[in-house]
FIGU-543447 format. One record per residue: residue in three letters; y, z, x of N, C-alpha, C in turn. Coordinates in steps of 0.1 Angstrom, whole numbers, plus 5000, padded with zeros to 4 digits. Example, Ala and Ser with C-alpha at 12.3 -4.5 7.8 and 13.67 -1.06 7.14 Angstrom:
// residues 2
ALA494350785132495550785123496750785132 SER497850715128498950715137500050795129 
// end
This chain:
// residues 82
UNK498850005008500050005000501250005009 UNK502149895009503449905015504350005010 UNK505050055021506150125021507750075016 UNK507649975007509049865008510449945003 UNK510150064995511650144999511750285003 UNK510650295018511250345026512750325032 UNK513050225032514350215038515550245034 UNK515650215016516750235004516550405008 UNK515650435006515450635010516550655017 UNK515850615033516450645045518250585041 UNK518550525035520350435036520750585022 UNK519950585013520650655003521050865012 UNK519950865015520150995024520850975031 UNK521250875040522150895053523550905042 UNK523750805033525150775025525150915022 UNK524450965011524451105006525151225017 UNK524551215028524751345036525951285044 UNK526651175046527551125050528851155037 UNK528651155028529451215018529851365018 UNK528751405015529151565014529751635026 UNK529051535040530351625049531451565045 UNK532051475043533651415037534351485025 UNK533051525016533651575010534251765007 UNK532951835019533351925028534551905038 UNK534951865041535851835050537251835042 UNK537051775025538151765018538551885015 UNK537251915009537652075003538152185012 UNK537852145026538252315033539552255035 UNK539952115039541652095039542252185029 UNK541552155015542652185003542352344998 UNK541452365005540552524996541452594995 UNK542152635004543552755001544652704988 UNK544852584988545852534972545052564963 UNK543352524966542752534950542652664941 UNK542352794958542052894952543452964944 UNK544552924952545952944947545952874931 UNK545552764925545752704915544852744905 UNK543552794910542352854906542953014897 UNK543053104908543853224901544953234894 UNK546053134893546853114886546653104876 UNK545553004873545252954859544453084856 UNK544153194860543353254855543953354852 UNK544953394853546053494849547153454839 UNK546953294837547553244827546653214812 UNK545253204815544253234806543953364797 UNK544453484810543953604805545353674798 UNK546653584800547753634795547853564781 UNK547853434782547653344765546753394759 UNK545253434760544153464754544453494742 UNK545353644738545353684732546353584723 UNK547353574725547653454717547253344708 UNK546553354716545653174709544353244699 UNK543953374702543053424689543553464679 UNK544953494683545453534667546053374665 UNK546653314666546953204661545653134656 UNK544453164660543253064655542853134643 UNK542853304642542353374633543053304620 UNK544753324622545553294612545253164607 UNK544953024613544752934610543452934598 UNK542253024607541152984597541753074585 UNK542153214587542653264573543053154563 UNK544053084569545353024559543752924551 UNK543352854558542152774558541152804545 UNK540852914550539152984541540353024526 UNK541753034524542653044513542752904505 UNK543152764512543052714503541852664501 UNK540552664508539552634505538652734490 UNK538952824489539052884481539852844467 UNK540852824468541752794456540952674449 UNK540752574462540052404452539052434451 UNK538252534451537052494448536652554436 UNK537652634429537152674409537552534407 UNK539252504408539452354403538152254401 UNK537652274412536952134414535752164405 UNK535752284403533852294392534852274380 UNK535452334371536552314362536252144356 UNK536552094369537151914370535451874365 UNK534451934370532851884370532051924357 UNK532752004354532552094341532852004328 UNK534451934333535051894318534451764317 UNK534351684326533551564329531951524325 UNK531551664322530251654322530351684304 
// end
């Protein structure tokens, strides 16, 4: 049995491991900005948080209200129809 992509192996490994040091190489350039941009956002997460659960709470409130309201109408509407 021939070995015919032994060689695609050997090109995709070398590409592969020729990558990740480049792209090791990227990351420790920038690692100090990301961790900076990293914690930021994470202190901006844990400060909005609460924000955004009361504005979602109130949303579904307002929500589960009118869904409530149309829905006697709508048996009412299926009722007189019928």
């Amino acid at each position: 049995m021939k070995h015919n992509r032994q060689p695609d192996r050997l090109e995709s490994s070398i590409i592969a491991a020729a990558l990740a040091v480049a792209g090791m190489l990227f990351l420790s350039d920038k690692l100090g900005s990301l961790l900076f941009s990293g914690t930021a956002f994470m202190h901006l997460v844990q400060h909005t948080a609460s924000v955004v659960l009361v504005a979602l709470g109130l949303t579904l409130l307002v929500a589960e209200q009118d869904v409530i309201e149309i829905q006697p109408a709508d048996l009412r509407q299926k009722r007189n129809r019928e």
